[in-house]
C-alpha positions as CSV (number, residue, x, y, z in Angstrom):
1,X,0.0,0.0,0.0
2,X,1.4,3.6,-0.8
3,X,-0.6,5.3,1.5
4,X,-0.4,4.9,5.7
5,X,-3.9,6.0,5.5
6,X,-4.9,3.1,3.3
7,X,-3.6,1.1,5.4
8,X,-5.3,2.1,8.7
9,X,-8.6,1.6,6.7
10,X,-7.7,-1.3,6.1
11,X,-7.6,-2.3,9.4
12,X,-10.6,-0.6,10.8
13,X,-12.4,-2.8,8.0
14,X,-11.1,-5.9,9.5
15,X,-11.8,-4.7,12.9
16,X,-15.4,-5.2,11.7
17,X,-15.1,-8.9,11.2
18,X,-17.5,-9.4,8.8
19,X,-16.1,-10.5,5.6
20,X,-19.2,-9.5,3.4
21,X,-19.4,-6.0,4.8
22,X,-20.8,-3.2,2.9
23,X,-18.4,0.3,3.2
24,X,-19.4,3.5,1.7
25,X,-15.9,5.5,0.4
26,X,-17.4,9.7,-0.1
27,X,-15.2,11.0,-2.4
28,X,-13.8,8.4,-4.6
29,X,-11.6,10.7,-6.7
30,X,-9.1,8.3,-9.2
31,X,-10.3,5.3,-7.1
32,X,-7.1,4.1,-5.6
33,X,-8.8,3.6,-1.8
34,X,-11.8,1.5,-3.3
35,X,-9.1,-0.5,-5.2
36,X,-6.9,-1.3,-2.3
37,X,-10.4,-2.5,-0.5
38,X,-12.1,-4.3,-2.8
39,X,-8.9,-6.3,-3.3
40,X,-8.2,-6.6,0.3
41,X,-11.4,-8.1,1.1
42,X,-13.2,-10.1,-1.7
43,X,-16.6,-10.0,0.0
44,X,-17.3,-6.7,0.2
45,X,-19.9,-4.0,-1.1
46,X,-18.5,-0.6,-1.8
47,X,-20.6,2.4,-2.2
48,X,-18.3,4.9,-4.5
49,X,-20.0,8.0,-3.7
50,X,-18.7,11.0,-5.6
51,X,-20.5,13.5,-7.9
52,X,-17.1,14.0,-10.1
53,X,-18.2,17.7,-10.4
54,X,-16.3,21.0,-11.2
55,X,-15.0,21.7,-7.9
56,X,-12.5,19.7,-5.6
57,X,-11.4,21.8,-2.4
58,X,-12.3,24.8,-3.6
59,X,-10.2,24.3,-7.1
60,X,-12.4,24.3,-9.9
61,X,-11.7,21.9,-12.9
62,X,-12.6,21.3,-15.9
63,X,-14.9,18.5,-16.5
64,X,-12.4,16.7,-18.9
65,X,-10.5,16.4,-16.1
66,X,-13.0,15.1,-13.9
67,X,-14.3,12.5,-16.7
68,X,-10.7,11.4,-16.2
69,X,-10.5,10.4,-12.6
70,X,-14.3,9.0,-12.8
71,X,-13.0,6.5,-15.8
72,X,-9.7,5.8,-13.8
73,X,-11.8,5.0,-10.5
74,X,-13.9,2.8,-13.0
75,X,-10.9,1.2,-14.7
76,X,-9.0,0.5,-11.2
77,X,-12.3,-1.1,-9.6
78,X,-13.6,-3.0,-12.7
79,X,-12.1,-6.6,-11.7
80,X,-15.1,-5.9,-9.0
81,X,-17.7,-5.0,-10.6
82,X,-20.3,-6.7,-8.8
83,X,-19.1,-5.4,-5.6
84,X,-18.9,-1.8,-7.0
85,X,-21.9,0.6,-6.9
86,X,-21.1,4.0,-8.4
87,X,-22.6,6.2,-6.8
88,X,-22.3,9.7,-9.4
89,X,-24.3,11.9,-6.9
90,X,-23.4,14.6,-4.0
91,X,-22.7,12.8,-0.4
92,X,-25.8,14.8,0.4
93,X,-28.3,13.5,-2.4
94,X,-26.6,9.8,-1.4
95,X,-26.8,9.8,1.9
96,X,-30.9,10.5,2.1
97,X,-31.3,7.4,-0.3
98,X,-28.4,5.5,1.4
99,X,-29.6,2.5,3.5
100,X,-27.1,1.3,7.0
101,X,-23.6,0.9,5.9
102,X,-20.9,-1.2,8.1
103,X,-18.3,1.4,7.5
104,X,-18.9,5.0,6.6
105,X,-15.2,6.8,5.2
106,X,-15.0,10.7,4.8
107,X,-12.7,12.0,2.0
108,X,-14.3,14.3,-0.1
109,X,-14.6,18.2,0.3
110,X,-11.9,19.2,3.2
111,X,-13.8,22.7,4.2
112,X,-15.6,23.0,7.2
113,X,-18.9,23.3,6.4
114,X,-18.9,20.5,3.4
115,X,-17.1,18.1,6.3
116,X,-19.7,19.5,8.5
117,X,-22.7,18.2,5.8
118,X,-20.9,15.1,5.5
119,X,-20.7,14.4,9.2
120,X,-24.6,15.5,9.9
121,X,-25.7,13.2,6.4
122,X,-23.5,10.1,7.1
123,X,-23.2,9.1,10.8
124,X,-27.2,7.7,10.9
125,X,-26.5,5.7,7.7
126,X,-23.3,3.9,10.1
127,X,-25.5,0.8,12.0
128,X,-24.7,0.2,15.5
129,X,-21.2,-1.9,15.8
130,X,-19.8,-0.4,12.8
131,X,-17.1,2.0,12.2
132,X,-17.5,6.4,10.8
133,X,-14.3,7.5,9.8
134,X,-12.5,9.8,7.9
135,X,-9.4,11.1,6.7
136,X,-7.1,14.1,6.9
137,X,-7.4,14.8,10.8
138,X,-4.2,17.1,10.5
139,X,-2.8,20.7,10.8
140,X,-3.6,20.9,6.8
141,X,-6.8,20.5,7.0
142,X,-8.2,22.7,9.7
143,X,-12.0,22.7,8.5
144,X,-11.9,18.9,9.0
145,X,-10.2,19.2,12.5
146,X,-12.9,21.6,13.3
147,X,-16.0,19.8,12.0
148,X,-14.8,16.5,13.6
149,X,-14.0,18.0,16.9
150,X,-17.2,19.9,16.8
151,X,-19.4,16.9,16.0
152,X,-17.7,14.3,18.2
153,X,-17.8,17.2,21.1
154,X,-18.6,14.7,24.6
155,X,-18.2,11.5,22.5
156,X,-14.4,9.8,22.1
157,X,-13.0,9.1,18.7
158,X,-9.7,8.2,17.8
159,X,-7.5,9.4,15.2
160,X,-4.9,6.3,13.3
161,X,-1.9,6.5,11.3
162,X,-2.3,8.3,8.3
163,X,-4.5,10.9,10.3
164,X,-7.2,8.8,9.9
165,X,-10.2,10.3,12.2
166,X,-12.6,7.2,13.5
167,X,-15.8,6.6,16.1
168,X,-17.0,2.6,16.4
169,X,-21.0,3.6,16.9
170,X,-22.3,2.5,20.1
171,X,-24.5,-1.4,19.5
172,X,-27.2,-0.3,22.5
């Protein structure tokens, strides 16, 4: 794996022990962290949730550009096919016609009120036992330090290697 992040998903999807788990990835980008899942576990579902719109962080680009990283997520995740579901819509739009998910990752918008959305719109789709998480938890991201600190404020969460922000939801 070429990313420490990747690799403390990784292992909060084992944690889950539940080899036919279904994981929803917002923001999907070029694909790689749907790859490196769907070939570490052969079981799972994943959700690839990303509208592959005109804006990333803030940047604007073109939409040739953005055709390109959807068809590269689609190329790198097409020996799973059947255990992909694209998912070309906002986390918003997704997340009110989502059903429970095992395992909920955050890496899409980095501001803090679009990590803020994300947080409010994802955690009820996460059923009890399973795993919210995110990534970028660092002093380069400050809008996701601040949306995470501000939702989780009372409740612990953790934060893994690779700045990997997580919760395990409470089962009662």
């Amino acid at each position: 794996m070429e990313q420490p992040y990747r690799e403390s998903l990784v292992e909060l999807v084992q944690s889950l022990n539940k080899p036919n788990a279904v994981v929803v990835e917002v923001g999907v980008h070029r694909g790689r962290t749907t790859e490196q899942l769907l070939k570490t576990f052969p079981e799972i579902t994943v959700f690839m949730v990303d509208p592959w719109g005109t804006w990333i962080d803030g940047r604007e680009i073109t939409p040739e550009m953005q055709a390109g990283f959807m068809a590269e997520a689609l190329q790198r995740t097409d020996f799973a096919a059947d255990r992909r579901v694209v998912c070309r819509k906002t986390s918003e739009e997704m997340a009110a016609e989502s059903g429970m998910a095992d395992l909920v990752f955050i890496d899409a918008q980095h501001d803090y009120e679009s990590v803020r959305r994300d947080l409010v719109a994802w955690n009820p789709k996460v059923r009890p036992g399973g795993i919210f998480c995110g990534h970028d938890y660092n002093g380069n991201h400050k809008g996701v330090i601040r949306a995470v600190d501000e939702f989780f404020v009372g409740k612990e969460f953790a934060v893994a290697e690779g700045s990997v922000w997580w919760r395990q939801i409470p089962t009662a």
